[in-house]
SEVO-893682 format. One record per residue (C-alpha): residue number from 0; residue in one letter; x, y, z. Coordinates in steps of 0.2 Angstrom, whole numbers. Each point is the difference from the previous one (the first is absolute). Layout:
N
+-----+------+-------+-------+-------+
| seq | type |  east | north |    up |
+-----+------+-------+-------+-------+
| NUM |    A |     X |     Y |     Z |
...
+-----+------+-------+-------+-------+
end
This chain:
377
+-----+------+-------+-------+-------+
| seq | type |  east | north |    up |
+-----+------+-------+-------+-------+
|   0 |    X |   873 |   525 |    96 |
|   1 |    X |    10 |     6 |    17 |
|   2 |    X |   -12 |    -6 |    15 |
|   3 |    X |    -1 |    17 |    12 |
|   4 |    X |    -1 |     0 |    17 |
|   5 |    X |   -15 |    13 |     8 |
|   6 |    X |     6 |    16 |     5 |
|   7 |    X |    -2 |    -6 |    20 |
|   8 |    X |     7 |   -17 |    -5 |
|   9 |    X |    15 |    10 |    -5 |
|  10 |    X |     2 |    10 |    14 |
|  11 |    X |    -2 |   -17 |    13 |
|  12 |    X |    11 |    -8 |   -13 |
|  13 |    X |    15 |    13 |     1 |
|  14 |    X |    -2 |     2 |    20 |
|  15 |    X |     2 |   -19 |     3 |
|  16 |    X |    15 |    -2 |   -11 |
|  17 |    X |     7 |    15 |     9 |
|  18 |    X |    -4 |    -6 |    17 |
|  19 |    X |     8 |   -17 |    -7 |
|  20 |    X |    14 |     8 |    -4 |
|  21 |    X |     5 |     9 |    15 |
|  22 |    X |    -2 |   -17 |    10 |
|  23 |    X |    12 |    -8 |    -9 |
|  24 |    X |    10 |    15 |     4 |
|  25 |    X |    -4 |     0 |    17 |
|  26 |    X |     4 |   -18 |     2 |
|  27 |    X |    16 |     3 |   -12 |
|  28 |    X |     5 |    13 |    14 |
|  29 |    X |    -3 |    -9 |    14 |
|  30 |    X |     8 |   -12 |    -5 |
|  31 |    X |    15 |     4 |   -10 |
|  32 |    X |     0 |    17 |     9 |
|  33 |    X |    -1 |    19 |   -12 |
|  34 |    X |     6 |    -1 |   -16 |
|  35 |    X |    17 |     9 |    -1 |
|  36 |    X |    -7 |    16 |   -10 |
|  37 |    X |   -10 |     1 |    16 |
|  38 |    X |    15 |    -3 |    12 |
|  39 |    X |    10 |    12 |    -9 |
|  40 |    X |   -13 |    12 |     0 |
|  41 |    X |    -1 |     1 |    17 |
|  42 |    X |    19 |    -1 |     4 |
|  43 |    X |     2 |    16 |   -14 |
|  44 |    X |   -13 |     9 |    11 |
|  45 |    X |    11 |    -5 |    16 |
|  46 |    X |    17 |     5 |    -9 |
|  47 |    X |    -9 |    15 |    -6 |
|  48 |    X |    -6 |     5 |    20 |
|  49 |    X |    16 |    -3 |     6 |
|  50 |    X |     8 |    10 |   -13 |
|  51 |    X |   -11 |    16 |     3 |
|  52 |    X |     4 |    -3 |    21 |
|  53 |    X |    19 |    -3 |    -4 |
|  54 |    X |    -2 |    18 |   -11 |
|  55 |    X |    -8 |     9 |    12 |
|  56 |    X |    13 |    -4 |    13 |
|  57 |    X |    13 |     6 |   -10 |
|  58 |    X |    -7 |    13 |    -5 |
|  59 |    X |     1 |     7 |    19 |
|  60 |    X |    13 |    10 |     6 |
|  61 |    X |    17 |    -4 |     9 |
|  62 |    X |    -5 |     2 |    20 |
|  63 |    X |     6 |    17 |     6 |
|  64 |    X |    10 |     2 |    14 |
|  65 |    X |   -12 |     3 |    16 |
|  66 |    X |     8 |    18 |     3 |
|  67 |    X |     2 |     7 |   -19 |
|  68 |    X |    11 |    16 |    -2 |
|  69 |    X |    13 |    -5 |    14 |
|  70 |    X |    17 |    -4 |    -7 |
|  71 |    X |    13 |    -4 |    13 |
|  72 |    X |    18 |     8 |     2 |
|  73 |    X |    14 |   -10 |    -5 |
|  74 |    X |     7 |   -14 |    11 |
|  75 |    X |    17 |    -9 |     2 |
|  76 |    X |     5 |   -13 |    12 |
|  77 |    X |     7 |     5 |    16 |
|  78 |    X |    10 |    -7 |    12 |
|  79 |    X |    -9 |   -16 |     9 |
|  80 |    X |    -2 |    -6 |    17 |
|  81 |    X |    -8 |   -17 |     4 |
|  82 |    X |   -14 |     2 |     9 |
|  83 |    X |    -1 |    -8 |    18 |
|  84 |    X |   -14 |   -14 |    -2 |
|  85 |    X |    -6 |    -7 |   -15 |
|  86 |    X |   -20 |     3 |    -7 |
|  87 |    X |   -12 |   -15 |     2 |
|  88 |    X |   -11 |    -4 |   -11 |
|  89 |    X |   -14 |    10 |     8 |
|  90 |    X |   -15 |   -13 |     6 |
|  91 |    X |   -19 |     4 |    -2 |
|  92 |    X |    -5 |   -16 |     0 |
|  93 |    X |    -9 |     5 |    19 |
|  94 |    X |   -11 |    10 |    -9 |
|  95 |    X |   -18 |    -4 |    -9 |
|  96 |    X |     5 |    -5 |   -21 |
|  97 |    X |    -3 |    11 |   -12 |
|  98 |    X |   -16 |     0 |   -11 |
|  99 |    X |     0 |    -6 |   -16 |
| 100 |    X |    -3 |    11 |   -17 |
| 101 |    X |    -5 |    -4 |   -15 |
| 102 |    X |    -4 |    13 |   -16 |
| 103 |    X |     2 |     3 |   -17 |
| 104 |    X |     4 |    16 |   -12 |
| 105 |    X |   -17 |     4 |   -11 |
| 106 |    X |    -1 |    17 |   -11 |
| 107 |    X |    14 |     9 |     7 |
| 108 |    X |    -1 |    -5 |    19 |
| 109 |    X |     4 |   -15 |    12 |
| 110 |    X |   -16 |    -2 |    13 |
| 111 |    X |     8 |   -10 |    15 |
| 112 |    X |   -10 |   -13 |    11 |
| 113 |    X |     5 |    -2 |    17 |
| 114 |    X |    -6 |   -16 |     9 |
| 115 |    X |    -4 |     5 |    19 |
| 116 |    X |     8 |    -8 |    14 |
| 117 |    X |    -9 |    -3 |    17 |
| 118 |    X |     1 |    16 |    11 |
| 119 |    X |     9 |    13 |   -11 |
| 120 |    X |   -11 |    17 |     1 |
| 121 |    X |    10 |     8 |   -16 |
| 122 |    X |    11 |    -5 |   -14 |
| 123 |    X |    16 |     9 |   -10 |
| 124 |    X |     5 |    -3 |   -17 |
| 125 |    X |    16 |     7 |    -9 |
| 126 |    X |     6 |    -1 |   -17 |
| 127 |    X |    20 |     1 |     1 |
| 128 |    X |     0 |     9 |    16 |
| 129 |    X |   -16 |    11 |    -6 |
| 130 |    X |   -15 |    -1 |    12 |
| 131 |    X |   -14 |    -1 |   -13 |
| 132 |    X |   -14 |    -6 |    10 |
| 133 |    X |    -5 |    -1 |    21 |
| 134 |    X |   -16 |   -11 |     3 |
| 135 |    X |   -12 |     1 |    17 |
| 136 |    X |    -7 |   -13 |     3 |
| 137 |    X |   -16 |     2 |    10 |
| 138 |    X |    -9 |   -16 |    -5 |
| 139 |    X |    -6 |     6 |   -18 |
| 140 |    X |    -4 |   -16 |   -12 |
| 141 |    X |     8 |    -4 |   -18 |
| 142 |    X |    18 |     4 |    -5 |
| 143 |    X |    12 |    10 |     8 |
| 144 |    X |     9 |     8 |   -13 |
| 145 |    X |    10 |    13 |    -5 |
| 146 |    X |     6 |     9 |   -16 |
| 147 |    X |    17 |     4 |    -8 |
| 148 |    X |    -3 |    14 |   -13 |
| 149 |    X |    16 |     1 |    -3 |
| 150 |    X |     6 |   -16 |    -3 |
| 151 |    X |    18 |    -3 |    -9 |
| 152 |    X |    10 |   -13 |    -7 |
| 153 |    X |     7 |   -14 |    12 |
| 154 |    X |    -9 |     7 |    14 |
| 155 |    X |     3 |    -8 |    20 |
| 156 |    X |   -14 |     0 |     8 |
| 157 |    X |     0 |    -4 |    21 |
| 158 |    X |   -16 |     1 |    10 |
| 159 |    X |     2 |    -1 |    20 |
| 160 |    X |   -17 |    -1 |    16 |
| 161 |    X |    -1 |    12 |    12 |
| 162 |    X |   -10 |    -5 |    17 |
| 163 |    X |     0 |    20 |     6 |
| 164 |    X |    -1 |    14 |    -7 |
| 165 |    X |    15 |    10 |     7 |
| 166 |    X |    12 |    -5 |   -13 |
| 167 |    X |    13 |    -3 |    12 |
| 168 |    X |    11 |   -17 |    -2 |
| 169 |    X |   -11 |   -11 |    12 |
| 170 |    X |   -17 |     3 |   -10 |
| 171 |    X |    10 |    -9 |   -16 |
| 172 |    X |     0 |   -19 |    -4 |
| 173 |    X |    10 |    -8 |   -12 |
| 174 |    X |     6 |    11 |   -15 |
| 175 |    X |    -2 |   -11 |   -15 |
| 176 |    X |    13 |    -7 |   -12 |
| 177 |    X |     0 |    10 |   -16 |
| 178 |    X |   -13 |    -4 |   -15 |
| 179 |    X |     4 |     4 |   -17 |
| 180 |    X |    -9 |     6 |   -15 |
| 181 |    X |     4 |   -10 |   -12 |
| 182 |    X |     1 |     1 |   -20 |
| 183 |    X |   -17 |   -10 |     1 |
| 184 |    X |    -7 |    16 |     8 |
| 185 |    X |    -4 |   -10 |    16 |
| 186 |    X |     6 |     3 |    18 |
| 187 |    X |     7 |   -15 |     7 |
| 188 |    X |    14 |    -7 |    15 |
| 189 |    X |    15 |     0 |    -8 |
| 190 |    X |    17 |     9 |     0 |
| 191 |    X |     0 |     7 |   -16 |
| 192 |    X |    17 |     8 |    -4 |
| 193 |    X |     8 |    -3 |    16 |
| 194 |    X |    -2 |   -18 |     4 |
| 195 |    X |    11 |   -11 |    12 |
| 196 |    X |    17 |    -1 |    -4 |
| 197 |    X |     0 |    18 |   -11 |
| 198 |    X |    16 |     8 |     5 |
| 199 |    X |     0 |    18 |    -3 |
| 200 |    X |    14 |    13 |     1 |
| 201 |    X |    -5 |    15 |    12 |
| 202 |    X |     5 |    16 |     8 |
| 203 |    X |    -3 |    -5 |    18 |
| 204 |    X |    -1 |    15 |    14 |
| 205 |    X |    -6 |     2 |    16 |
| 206 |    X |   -13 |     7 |    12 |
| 207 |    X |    -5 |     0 |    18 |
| 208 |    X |   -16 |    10 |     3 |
| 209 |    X |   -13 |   -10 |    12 |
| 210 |    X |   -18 |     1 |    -2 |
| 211 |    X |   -13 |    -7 |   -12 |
| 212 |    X |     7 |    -3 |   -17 |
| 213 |    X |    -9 |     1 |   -19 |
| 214 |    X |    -8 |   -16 |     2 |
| 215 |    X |    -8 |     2 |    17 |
| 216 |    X |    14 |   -11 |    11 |
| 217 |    X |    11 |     7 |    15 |
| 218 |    X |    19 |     5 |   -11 |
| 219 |    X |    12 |   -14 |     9 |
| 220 |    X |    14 |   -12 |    -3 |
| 221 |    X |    -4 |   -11 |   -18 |
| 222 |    X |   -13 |    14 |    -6 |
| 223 |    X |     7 |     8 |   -17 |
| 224 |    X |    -6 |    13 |   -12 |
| 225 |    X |     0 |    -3 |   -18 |
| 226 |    X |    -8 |     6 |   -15 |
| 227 |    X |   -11 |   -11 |    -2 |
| 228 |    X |     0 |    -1 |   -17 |
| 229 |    X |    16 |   -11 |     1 |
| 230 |    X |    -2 |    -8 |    14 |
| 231 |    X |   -18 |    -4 |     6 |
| 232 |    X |    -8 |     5 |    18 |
| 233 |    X |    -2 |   -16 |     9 |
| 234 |    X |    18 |   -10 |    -8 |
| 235 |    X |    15 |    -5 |    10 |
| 236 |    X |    18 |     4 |    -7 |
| 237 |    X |    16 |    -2 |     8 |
| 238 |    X |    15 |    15 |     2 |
| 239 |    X |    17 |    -7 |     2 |
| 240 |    X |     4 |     9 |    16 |
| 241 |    X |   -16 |     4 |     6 |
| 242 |    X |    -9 |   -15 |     1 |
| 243 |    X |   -18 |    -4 |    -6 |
| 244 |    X |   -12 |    14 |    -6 |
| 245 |    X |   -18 |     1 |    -2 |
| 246 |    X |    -9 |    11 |   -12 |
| 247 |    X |   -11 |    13 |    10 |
| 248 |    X |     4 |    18 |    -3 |
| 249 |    X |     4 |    15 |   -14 |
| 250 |    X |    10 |    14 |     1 |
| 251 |    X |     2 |    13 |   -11 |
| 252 |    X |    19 |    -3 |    -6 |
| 253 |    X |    -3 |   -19 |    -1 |
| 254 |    X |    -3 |    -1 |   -18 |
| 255 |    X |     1 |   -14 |   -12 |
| 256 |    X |    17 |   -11 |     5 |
| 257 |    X |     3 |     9 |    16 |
| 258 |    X |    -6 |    -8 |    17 |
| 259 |    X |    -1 |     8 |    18 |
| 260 |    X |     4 |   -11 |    15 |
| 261 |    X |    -4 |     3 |    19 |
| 262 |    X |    13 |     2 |    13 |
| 263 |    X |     0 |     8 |    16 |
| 264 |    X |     6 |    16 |     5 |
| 265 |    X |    22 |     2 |    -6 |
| 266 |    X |    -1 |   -16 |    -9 |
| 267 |    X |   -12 |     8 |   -14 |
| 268 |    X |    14 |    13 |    -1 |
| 269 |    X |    13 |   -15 |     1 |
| 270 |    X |    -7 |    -7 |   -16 |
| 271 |    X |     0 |    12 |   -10 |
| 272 |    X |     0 |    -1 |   -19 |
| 273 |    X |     3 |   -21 |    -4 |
| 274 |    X |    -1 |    -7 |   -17 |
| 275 |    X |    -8 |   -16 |     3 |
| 276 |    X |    -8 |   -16 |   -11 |
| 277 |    X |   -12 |    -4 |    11 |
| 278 |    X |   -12 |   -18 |    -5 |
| 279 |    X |   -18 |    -2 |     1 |
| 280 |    X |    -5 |   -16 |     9 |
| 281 |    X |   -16 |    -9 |     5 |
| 282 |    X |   -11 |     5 |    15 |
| 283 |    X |    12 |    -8 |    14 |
| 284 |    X |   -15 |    -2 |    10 |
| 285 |    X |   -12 |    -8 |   -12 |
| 286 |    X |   -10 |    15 |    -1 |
| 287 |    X |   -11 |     5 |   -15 |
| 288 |    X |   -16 |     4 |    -8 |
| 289 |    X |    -9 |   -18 |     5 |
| 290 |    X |   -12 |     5 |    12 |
| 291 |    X |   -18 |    -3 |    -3 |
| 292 |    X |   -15 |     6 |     8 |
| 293 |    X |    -8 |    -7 |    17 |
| 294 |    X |   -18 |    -7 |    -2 |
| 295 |    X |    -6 |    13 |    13 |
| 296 |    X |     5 |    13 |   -12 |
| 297 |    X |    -1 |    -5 |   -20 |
| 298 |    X |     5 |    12 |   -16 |
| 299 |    X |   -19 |     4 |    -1 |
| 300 |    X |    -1 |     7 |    19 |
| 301 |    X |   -16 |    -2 |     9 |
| 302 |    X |    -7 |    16 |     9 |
| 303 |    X |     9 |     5 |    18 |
| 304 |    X |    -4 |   -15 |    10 |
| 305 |    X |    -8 |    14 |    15 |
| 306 |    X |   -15 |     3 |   -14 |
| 307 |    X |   -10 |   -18 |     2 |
| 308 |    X |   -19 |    -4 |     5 |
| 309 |    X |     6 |    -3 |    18 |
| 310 |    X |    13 |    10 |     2 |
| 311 |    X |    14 |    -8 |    12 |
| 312 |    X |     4 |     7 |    15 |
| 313 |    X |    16 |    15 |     3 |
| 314 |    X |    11 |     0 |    12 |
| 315 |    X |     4 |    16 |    10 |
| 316 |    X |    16 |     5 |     3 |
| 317 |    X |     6 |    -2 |    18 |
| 318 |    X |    16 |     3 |    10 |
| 319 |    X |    13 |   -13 |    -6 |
| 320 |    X |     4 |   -11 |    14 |
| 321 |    X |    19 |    -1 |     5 |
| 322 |    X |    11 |   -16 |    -5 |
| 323 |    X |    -2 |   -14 |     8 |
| 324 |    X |   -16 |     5 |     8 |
| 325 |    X |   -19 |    -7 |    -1 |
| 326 |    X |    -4 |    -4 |   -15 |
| 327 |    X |   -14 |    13 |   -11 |
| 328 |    X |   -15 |    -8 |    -8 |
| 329 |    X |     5 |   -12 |   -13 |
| 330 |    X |    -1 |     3 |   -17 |
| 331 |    X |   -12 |    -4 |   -12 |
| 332 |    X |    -2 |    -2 |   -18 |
| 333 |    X |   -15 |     7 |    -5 |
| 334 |    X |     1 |    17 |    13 |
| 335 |    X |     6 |    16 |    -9 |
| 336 |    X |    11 |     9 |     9 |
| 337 |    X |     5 |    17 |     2 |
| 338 |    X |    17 |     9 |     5 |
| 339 |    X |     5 |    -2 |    16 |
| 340 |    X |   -10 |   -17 |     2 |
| 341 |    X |     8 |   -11 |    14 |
| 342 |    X |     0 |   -18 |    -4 |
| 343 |    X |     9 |   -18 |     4 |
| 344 |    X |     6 |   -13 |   -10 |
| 345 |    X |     8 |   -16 |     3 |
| 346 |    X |     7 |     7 |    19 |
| 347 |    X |     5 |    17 |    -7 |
| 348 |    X |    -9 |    18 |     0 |
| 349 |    X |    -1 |    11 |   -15 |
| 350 |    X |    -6 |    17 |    -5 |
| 351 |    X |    -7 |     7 |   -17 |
| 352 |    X |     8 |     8 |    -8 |
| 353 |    X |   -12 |     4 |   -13 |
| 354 |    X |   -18 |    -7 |    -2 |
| 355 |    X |    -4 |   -18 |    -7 |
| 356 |    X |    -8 |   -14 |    -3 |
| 357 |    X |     7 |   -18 |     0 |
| 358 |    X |    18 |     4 |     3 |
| 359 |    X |     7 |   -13 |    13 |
| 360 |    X |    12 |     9 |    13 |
| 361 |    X |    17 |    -5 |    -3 |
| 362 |    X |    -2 |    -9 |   -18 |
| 363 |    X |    13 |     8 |   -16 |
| 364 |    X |   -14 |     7 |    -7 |
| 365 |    X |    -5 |    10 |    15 |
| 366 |    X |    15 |     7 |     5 |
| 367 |    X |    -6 |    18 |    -3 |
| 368 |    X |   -14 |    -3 |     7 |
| 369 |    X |     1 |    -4 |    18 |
| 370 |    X |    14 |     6 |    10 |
| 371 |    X |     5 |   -15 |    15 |
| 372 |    X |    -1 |     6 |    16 |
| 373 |    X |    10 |   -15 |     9 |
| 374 |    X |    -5 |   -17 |    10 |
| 375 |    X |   -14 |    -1 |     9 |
| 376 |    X |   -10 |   -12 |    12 |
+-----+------+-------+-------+-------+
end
């Protein structure tokens, strides 16, 4: 006769044997690793993920050109006169690195993270030449972010600090180098389409106006417009007869392979309309999108550094003392200062420019910050 187990024996019987079981699974595991049903598993559910991001991004559309609607009269080469001095590659080294930015597209859009750098007051982002966000900073905590709605397919993205407010060239640091959305939906450093070496047939005209171009900088020897599309805000490229061009402006007519250089006064008109193959090179000045933030002012921003338990001291503003005179009350660290503030550092005087914290007189990252007043004693 079969010998049965009682119904509770049963039930303790079955648990133990299960949770037996699943210890020699566990051990098998840890010590052989998944088995490869499990491994594939998850790798199929990795493929599958990239797939749908890889679709998604396909699926958006070809980038627009930033002025849609305008089609430019037809061009043909004109006579050509060499211009008198040959463009530089323009240098903004002096000025404080760009941020960094990181993002990623997620139904339908591309949210954009930009990590701070110390004593900006405001941010710009533009996709392709297209402002699509501008970020005060006033001390708020969390990300600072902003949002492309209307995202596109093998976007440049380039985000530069502003230390004022005006606008004007001086209030600009460091334009970055272009980041790329890639096919992996992500926003990343990288050249995309238009990586060193890439030579590219263009249409190359010329202008000569003066004033504050597209992306924010003075128009001068070595800043070209381009649509940016083709050749990325931020990217060097040499024009044989011209010299060294940096992406930093649009113009209307400078559509897909056409490139505008800037010459001065009868030298734009001297150039005319050129035919040239110009050649994208590396940042000749090492420049690029490496910065990182400073301790005293991390991606999750602590509130304004005026707003503490024991609030620090603030200067007053005061009459600037005149080069090579007495020397203003040195400055220190933890006092918040206002516009106008007079202060000395390391035998010079300097005046705010704009209220701050922590920003040492005369370092790079400070250079919009505190204008020098000369020596003093």
């Amino acid at each position: 006769m079969p010998h049965h187990l009682p119904r509770r024996a049963r039930l303790w019987f079955a648990t133990a044997t299960a949770a037996a079981a699943m210890a020699v699974v566990t051990l098998w595991v840890l010590s052989f690793g998944a088995p490869a049903s499990a491994n594939a598993s998850a790798n199929a559910s990795a493929g599958a993920a990239a797939a749908r991001q890889a679709a998604a991004v396909s699926s958006l559309p070809a980038c627009p050109f930033w002025a849609s609607g305008i089609t430019p009269p037809a061009r043909s080469t004109t006579p050509w006169v060499p211009p008198l001095q040959t463009a530089p590659a323009v240098d903004f080294t002096s000025r404080p690195a760009a941020p960094t930015i990181s993002g990623s597209l997620q139904n339908g859009q591309v949210t954009i993270t930009v990590a701070p750098v110390p004593n900006a007051v405001a941010y710009k982002v533009w996709r392709d030449g297209v402002d699509v966000g501008y970020i005060s900073y006033w001390g708020q905590t969390g990300p600072l972010t902003v949002t492309d709605t209307a995202p596109c397919q093998g976007a440049y993205y380039d985000v530069v600090a502003m230390y004022d407010t005006s606008n004007s060239d001086a209030s600009f640091g460091r334009l970055s180098a272009p980041y790329w959305l890639g096919a992996d939906g992500t926003i990343a450093p990288g050249a995309g389409d238009a990586a060193p070496g890439t030579q590219i047939s263009m249409m190359v005209t010329s202008y000569d106006n003066t004033g504050a171009t597209a992306s924010g900088y003075n128009a001068q020897l070595g800043v070209c417009a381009t649509d940016p599309r083709v050749i990325p805000w931020g990217t060097y490229f040499t024009v044989p007869g011209y010299g060294t061009c940096y992406a930093a402006d649009l113009g209307t007519w400078i559509q897909n392979d056409t490139v505008d250089i800037w010459l001065p006064g009868d030298q734009a008109n001297n150039w005319g309309v050129q035919t040239r193959t110009v050649t994208i090179i590396a940042d000749p000045h090492g420049g690029g999108p490496t910065p990182t933030a400073s301790p005293s002012h991390s991606t999750s921003p602590s509130p304004s550094p005026t707003a503490s338990a024991t609030p620090s001291p603030t200067a007053s503003a005061s009459p600037s003392p005149t080069s090579s005179g007495t020397c203003a009350a040195a400055w220190n660290a933890s006092t918040t200062y206002t516009t106008g503030a007079v202060v000395s550092y390391s035998g010079r005087n300097y005046t705010a420019t704009y209220g701050s914290t922590g920003a040492v007189p005369g370092a790079p990252t400070s250079w919009a910050v505190w204008t020098a007043d000369g020596a003093c004693a």
